[in-house]
Every structure is written in structure tokens, then in C-alpha cells.
C-alpha positions as CSV (number, residue, x, y, z in Angstrom):
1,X,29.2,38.0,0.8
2,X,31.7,37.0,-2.2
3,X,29.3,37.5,-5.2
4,X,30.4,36.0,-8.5
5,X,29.2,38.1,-11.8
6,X,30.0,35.6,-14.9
7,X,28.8,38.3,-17.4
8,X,29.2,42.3,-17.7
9,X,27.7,44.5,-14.9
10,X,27.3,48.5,-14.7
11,X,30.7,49.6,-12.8
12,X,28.4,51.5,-10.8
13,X,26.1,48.5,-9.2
14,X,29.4,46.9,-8.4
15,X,30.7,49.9,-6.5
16,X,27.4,50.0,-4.5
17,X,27.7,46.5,-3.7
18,X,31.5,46.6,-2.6
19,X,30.6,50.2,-0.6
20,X,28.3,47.6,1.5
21,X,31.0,45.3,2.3
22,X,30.9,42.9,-0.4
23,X,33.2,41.2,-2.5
24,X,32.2,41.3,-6.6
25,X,34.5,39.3,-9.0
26,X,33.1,40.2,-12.9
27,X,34.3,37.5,-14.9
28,X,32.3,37.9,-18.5
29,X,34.5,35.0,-20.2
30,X,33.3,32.4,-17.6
31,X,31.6,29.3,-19.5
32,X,30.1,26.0,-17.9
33,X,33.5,24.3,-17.5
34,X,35.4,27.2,-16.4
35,X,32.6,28.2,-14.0
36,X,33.8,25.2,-12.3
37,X,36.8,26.7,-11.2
38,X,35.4,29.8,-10.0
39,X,32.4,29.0,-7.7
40,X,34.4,27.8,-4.6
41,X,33.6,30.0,-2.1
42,X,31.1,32.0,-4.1
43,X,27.7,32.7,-2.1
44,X,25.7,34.2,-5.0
45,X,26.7,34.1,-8.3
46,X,25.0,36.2,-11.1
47,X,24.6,34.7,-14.9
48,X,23.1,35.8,-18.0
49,X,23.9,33.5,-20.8
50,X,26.4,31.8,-19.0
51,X,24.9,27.9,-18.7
52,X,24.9,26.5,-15.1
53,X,24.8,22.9,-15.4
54,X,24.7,20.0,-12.3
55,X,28.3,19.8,-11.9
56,X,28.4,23.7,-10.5
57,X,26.0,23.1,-7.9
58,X,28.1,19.7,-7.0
59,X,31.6,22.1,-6.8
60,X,30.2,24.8,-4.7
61,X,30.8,25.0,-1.5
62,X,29.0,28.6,-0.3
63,X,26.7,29.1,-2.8
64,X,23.2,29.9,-1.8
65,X,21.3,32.1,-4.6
66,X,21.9,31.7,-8.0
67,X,20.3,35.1,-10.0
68,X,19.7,34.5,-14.1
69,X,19.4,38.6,-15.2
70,X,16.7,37.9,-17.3
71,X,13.6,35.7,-17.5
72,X,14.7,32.7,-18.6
73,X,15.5,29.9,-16.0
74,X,16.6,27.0,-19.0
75,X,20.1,27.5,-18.6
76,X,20.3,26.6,-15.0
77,X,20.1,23.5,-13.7
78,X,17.0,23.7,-11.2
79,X,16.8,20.2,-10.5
80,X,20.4,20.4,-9.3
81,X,19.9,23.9,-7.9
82,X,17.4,22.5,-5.5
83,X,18.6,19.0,-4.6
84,X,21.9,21.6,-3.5
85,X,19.7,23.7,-1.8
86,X,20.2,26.7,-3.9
87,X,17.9,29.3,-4.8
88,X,17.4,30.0,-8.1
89,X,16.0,33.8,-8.9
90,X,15.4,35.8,-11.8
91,X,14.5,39.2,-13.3
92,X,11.1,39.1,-15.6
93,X,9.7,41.6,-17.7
94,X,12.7,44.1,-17.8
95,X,13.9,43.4,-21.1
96,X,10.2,43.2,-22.4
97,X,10.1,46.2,-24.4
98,X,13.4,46.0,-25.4
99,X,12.6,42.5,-26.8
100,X,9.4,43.6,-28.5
101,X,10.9,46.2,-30.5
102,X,13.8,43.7,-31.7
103,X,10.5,41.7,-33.1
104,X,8.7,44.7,-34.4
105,X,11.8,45.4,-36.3
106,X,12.0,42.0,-37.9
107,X,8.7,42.0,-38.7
108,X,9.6,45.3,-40.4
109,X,12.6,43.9,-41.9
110,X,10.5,41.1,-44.0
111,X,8.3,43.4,-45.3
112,X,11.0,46.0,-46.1
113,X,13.4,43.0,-46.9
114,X,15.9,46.3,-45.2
115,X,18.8,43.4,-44.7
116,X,19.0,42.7,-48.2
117,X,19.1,46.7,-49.3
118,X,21.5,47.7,-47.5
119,X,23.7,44.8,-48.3
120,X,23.1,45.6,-51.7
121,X,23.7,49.1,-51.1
122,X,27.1,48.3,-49.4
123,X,27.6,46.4,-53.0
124,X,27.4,49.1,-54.6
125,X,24.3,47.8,-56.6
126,X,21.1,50.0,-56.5
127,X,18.0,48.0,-57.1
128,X,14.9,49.9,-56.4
129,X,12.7,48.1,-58.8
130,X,13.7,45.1,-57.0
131,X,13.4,46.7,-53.3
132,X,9.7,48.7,-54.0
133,X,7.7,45.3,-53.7
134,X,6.8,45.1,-50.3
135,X,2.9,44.5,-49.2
136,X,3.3,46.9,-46.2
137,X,2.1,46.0,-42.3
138,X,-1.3,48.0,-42.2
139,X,-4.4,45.1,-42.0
140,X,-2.3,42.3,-41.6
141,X,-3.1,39.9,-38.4
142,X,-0.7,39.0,-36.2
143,X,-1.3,36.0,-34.1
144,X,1.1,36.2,-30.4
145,X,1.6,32.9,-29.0
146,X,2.2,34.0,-25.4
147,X,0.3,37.0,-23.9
148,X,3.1,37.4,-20.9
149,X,4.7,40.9,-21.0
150,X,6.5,40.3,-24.2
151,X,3.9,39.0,-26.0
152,X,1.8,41.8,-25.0
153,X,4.5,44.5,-25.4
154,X,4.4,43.2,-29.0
155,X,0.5,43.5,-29.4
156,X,0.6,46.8,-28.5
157,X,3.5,47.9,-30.6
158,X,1.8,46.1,-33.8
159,X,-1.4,47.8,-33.2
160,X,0.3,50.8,-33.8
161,X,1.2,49.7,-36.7
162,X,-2.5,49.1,-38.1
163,X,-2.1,45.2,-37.9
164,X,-4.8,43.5,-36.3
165,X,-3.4,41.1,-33.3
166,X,-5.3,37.7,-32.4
167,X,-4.3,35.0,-29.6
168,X,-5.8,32.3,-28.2
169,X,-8.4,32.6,-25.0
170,X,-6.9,30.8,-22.4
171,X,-8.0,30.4,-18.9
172,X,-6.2,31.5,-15.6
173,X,-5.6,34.9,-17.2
174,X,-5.2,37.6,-14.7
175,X,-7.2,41.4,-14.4
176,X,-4.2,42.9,-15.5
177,X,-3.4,41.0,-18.6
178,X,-7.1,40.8,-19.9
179,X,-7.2,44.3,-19.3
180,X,-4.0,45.3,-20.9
181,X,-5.2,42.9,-23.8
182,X,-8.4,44.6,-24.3
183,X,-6.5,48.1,-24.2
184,X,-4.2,46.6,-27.3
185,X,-7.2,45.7,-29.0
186,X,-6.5,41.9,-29.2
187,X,-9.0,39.9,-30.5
188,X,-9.4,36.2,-28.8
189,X,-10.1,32.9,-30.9
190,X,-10.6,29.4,-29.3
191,X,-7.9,27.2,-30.4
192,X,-4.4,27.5,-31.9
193,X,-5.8,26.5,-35.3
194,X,-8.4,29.3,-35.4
195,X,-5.2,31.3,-35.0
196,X,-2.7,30.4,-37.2
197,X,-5.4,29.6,-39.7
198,X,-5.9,33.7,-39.6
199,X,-2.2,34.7,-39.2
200,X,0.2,36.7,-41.8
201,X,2.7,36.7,-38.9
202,X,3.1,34.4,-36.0
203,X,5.2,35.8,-32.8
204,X,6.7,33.5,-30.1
205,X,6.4,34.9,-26.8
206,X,7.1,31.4,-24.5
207,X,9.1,30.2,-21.8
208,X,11.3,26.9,-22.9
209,X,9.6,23.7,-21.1
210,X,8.6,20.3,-22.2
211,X,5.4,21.8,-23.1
212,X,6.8,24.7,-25.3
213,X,10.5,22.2,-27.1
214,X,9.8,22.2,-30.6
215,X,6.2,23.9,-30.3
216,X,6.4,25.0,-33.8
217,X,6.8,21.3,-35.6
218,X,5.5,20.2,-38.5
219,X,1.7,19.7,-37.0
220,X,1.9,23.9,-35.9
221,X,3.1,24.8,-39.3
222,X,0.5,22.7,-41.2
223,X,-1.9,24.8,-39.3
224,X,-0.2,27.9,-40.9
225,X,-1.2,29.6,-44.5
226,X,1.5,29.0,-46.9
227,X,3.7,32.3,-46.9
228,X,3.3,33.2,-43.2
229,X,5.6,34.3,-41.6
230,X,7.3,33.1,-38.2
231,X,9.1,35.3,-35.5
232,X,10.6,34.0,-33.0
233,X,12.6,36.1,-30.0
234,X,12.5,33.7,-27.3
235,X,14.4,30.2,-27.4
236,X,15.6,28.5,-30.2
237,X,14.3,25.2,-29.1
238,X,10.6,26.6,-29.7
239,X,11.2,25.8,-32.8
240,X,11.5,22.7,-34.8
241,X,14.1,23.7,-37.5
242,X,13.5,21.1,-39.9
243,X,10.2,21.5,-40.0
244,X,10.7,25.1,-40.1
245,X,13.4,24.5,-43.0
246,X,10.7,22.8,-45.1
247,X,8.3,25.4,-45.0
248,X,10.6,28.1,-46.0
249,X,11.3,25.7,-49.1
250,X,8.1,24.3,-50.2
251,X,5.4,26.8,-48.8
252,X,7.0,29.9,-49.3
253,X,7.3,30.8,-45.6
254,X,9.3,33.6,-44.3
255,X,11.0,33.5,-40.6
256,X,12.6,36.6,-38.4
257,X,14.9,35.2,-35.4
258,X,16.9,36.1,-33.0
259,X,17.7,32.7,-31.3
260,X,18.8,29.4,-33.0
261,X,19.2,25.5,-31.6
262,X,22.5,25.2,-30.8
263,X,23.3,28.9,-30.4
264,X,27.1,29.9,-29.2
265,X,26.6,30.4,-25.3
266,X,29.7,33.2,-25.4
267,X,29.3,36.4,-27.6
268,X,31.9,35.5,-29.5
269,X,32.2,32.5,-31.7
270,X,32.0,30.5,-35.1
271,X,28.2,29.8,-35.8
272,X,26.8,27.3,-38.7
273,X,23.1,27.0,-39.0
274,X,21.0,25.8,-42.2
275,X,18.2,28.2,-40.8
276,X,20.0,30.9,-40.2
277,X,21.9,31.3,-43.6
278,X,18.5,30.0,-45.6
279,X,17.6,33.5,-48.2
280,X,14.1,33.5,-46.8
281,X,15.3,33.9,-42.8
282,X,16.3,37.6,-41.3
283,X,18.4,37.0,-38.4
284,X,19.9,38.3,-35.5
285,X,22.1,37.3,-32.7
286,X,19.8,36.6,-29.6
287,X,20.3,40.3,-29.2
288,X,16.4,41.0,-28.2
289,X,17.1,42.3,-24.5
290,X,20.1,44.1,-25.4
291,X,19.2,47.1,-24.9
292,X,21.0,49.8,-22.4
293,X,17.9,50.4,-20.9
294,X,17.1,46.9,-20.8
295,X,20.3,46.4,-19.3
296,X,20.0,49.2,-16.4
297,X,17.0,48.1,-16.1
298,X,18.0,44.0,-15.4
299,X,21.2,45.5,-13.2
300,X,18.5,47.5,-10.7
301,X,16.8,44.6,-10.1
302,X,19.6,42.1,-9.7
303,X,21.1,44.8,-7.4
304,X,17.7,44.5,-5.2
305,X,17.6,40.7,-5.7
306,X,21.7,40.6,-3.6
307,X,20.3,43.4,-1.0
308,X,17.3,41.5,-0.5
309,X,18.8,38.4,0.4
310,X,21.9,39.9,2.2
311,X,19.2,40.4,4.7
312,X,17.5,37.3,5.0
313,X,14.7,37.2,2.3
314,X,15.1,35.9,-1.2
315,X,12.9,37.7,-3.7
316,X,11.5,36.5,-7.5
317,X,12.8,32.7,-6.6
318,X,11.6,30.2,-9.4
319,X,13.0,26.7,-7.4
320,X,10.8,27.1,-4.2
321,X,7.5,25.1,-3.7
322,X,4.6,26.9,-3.9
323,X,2.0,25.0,-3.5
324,X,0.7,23.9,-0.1
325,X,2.6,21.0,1.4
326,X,1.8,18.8,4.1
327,X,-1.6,17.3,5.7
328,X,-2.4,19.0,8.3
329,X,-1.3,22.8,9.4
330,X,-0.6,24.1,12.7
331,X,-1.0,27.9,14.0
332,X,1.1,28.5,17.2
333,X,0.5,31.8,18.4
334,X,3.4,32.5,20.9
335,X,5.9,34.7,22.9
336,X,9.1,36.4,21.0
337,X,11.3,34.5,23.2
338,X,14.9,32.7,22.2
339,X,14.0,29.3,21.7
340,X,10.5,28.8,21.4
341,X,10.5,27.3,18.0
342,X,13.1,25.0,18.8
343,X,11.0,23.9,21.5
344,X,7.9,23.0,19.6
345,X,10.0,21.7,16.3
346,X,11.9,19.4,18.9
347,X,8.1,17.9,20.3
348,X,7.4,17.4,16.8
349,X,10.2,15.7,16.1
350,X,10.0,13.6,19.2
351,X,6.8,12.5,17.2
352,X,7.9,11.8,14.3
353,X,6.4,14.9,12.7
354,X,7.9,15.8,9.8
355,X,7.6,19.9,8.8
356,X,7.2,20.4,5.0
357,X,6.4,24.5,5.6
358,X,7.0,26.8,8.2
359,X,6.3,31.0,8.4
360,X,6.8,32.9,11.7
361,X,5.5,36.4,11.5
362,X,6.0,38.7,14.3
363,X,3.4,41.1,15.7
364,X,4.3,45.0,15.2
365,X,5.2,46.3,18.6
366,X,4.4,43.0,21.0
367,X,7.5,41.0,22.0
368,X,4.8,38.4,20.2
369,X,4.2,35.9,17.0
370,X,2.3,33.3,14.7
371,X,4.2,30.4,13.8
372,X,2.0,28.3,10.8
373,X,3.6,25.1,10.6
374,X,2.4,22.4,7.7
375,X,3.4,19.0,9.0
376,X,3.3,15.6,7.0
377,X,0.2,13.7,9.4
378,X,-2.1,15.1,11.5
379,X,-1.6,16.5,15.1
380,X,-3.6,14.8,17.3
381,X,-5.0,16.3,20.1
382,X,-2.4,14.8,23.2
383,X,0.1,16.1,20.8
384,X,-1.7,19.5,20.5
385,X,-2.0,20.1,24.2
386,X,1.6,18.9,24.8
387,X,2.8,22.0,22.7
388,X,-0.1,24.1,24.5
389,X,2.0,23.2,27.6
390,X,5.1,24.8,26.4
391,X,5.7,27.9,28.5
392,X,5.8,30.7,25.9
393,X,2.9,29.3,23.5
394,X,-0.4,31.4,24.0
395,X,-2.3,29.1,22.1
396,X,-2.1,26.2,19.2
397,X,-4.9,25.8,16.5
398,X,-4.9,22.7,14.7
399,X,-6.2,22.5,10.8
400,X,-6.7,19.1,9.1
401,X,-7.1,19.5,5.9
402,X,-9.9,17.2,4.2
């Protein structure tokens, strides 16, 4: 396959990808209009900050998997990404520690106020008076808005630290999260104002979605004590800056980010932000999964993400339906034989039966298989016995559902 990497990658991943016959172009400058240029002929192309807008998807002319090597998914055009046919994938919960210390250490830096010292220091100007006013972490409450792995890498870290962690009780949680929360010692309130009523700290641990743009607006922060203080290490549009920009002036808030609206998308560039040069911000440069072992970490699993789907299966895919589709299912149990399926998708077909889903799994060690088929109306039972009449179909189960 020609694989496209717009962004650094180990030397060694792309030896063992060329070693298996591929061909690997690592372009790190690429941007969204010179991407343009570079995806014809590309079949999987590999992006970290890189932005992959409409246009892309309407250029390419081989491209099947798109892989984001990291968690977020906002920089890709996924409505695009599907209409094209393109799988989108992605690599969660790599970076998560890596992430969680980057906040741990701004939390750490507003107390310390460790920017300001050692630019001072660099000054020449020693200020301990000045410096030796810091409340310290131990019995503060943190408040996490988002218990994924982030947000409850973070927990765990701050418990450490003697600061006591509450987040919302939300429903849908699985086992393993209530159980890693009850490990960290997070304490569950009902409602985001129960929270952030409580808070010293407030740490953003969300995706970026309609639900999530400008979460922290002038409603969230009037639900905050005047001083708190607000880290955020996951998008910049979490944030509403101008409400943010008002607090920090008139209630004596405090803020540690690492990502900003309107954030450079290269590593490189001018950058002028009110927020970011405001006295009472510490800030960083969407750094928080920059980590080596993050890194390694993101390049294993992008490497099993290409090997995966150079054989026929696309893993950790964020663009695929997942719920059931379809009105009616059908389970054809039926010989391994060449063309079989094409047999019963073409009596379908001639029925004007549309397939929404389809999975054939193939028995271990019989030449035989289960074909579920969801199908847009329901199969009624002529139809159903002229697919029992194919030659190589042992038998056909019909499921309408209700």
C-alpha cells in the first residue's frame, strides 16, 4: 500500500512497514492545502495535528483509512470521510498519562507560580518574599469534567497529591471506570453545579462536539467560586475565551492551558492570543501528549492499525455505524463455496431489498458459514424459501424486528 505520514514517525515503524512491502512517504510540513497535493494515490494516510478538511477526501483517488495518532477525531472531516467512503481511525488513551502529568504540572505551576520564578531568575532578580506565598495542593478539591482515561489518569495523580477529586455521577458508566474511580477515591455529586460550586481547580477532560464547543461559558463559570482555577488540556474550543477573559479580570480566576482557539496547526508559527498572554494564565503549547513514551506508545498502535487493515479488517474506526440498521435481519447459514453470497445478495436485489449490514463468519474447520444480513423491509416468507432454494444455503432464519 502507499501510506502517507503528514507528521514525524519512529524511523523504525517505517522500516517495518517498508520491510513488508510498503511504500511510507513522511512529510511533517504537510498542512490542509498542501495535503491536497499529496494524497493522489495515497491509500492510508496518517495525521496528527495536520487538519484534513472536505476538499482532501474530494482529491483522493486511493485513499481508504484515514488514522488520527491520537484521540481526537475534530480535525478530520468525518462527514466527508464517510460520504467518500473512508474510514476514519484513531489511537485513544495512549497519550493519557502523558497528558495528565502535563495538567498535574500546571496545576503545580499556579500554586508554585514556577513560570514566573524562573523567569525572574533568568532576570537576574531574586524575589523569595514574593515567590513563598503559595497555599499548597494538600485538601484542595479538584472537580474532573470527563472521567475517560485522562480525566481519570488525573484523579489518580491528584489524589496523590492529598487533593480531594469530585465529578459528576453520570449514567452509562462502565465496571471498569466506576471501579477505577472508586480506587482514585473520587467522590460523585449530582449535577455540574454541586461541582463547581465545591471546586478550587476545575480539569477538562472532553472530546470537542457540539455538546462540549464553548462548555466553559459564562453560565459554567458563574457556577464557579471566584478564584478557581481552570485547566484545560484538551481543545481550545472547550472553552469560551471571553468569558474566560472576564473571570480572570473581575473574579480573580486563575487558568493553566495547553490548547487555545485559533491555535497554529504547524509547530512552528507566530501566535497572538489575549488569553494566553493575560498575567493570571500559565501556558503551554498543546504539548500534553508529547511525551516519548506517549509517542512510542501512539506509533505501536498506528503500526497495528496499517497491519490490521492491510489484511482486510479496520480496527478503532470512529466513522462506521454502530447501531443496528435495517428492519428486519436475516441468518443464512450456508456452504463456503465461491459465490454463494452473490447469489442470495442478487435475490435480494431482484426484490428490491436493500442491505444496510452484512457479517459472514466462517465456521473453524467446516468448508461452512453464517451470513447475518440486516435488510431495509421485511423478508417475507416466498422470499425466504426462494433463498432456502439456493443450492449451497443449509438453512435461512428470518427476524423481524418489532
Amino acid at each position: 500500500m502507499n501510506l502517507l505520514f503528514a507528521d514525524v514517525v519512529p524511523g523504525a515503524h517505517v522500516a517495518r512497514l517498508r520491510d513488508a512491502g510498503h511504500t511510507c512517504t513522511v512529510d511533517p510540513g504537510l498542512g490542509p492545502d498542501t495535503l491536497l497535493d499529496a494524497i493522489e494515490g495515497t491509500e492510508v494516510l496518517v495525521v496528527r495535528s495536520t487538519r484534513v478538511p472536505a476538499p482532501v477526501f474530494a482529491r483522493a483517488d486511493a485513499l481508504g483509512l484515514v488514522i488520527r495518532a491520537g484521540a481526537g477525531t475534530n480535525t478530520i472531516d468525518l462527514e466527508a470521510a464517510s460520504a467518500a467512503g473512508v474510514f476514519v481511525s484513531n489511537v485513544p488513551g495512549m497519550n493519557a498519562i502523558a497528558v495528565a502529568e502535563l495538567a498535574m504540572g500546571l496545576i503545580l505551576s499556579l500554586d508554585r507560580r514556577i513560570p514566573e520564578s524562573v523567569a525572574d531568575l533568568r532576570a537576574g532578580k531574586w524575589r523569595k518574599n514574593e515567590y513563598s506565598r503559595a497555599d499548597g495542593l494538600a485538601g484542595k478539591t479538584l472537580g474532573v469534567v470527563g472521567l475517560g482515561e485522562i480525566g481519570l489518569a488525573v484523579a489518580e495523580r491528584a489524589g496523590a497529591f492529598g487533593i480531594d477529586v469530585v465529578a459528576v455521577q453520570r449514567a452509562g458508566r462502565s465496571n471498569a471506570i466506576t471501579k477505577r474511580a472508586a480506587d482514585a477515591g473520587i467522590r460523585f455529586v449530582a449535577s455540574d453545579a454541586d461541582m463547581l460550586s465545591q471546586a478550587d481547580i476545575v480539569s477538562l477532560h472532553v472530546p470537542l462536539n457540539d455538546e462540549t464547543r464553548d462548555l466553559v461559558d459564562e453560565d459554567f463559570l458563574a457556577m464557579c467560586r471566584d478564584g478557581t482555577w481552570i485547566i484545560n488540556t484538551s481543545r481550545g474550543e472547550v472553552v469560551d475565551e471571553d468569558a474566560l477573559l472576564v473571570a480572570l479580570d473581575e473574579r480573580g480566576m486563575r487558568a493553566g492551558l495547553d490548547v487555545f482557539k485559533d491555535e497554529p496547526a504547524s509547530g512552528e508559527a507566530p501566535f497572538t492570543s489575549r488569553l494566553a498572554a493575560h498575567p493570571s494564565v500559565v501556558g503551554t503549547h498543546h504539548i500534553g501528549a508529547s511525551t516519548e513514551q506517549a509517542q512510542k506508545a501512539i506509533a505501536d498502535n498506528v503500526l497495528a492499525i496499517i497491519e490490521a487493515y492491510a489484511q482486510g479488517v479496520v480496527t478503532n474506526c470512529v466513522n462506521l455505524e454502530t447501531r443496528p440498521l435495517g428492519t428486519c435481519s436475516l441468518v443464512v447459514r450456508h456452504r463456503d463455496r465461491v459465490g454463494i453470497l452473490s447469489e442470495v445478495l442478487a435475490v435480494l436485489r431482484s426484490a428490491e431489498v436493500n442491505v444496510a449490514q452484512m457479517d459472514n463468519r466462517i465456521f473453524r474447520g467446516a468448508p461452512t458459514a453464517v451470513a447475518t444480513i440486516r435488510v431495509s423491509r421485511h423478508v417475507d416468507d416466498h422470499l425466504a424459501d426462494e433463498l432456502r432454494g439456493l443450492h449451497d444455503v443449509l438453512a435461512v432464519t428470518v427476524n423481524k424486528e418489532e
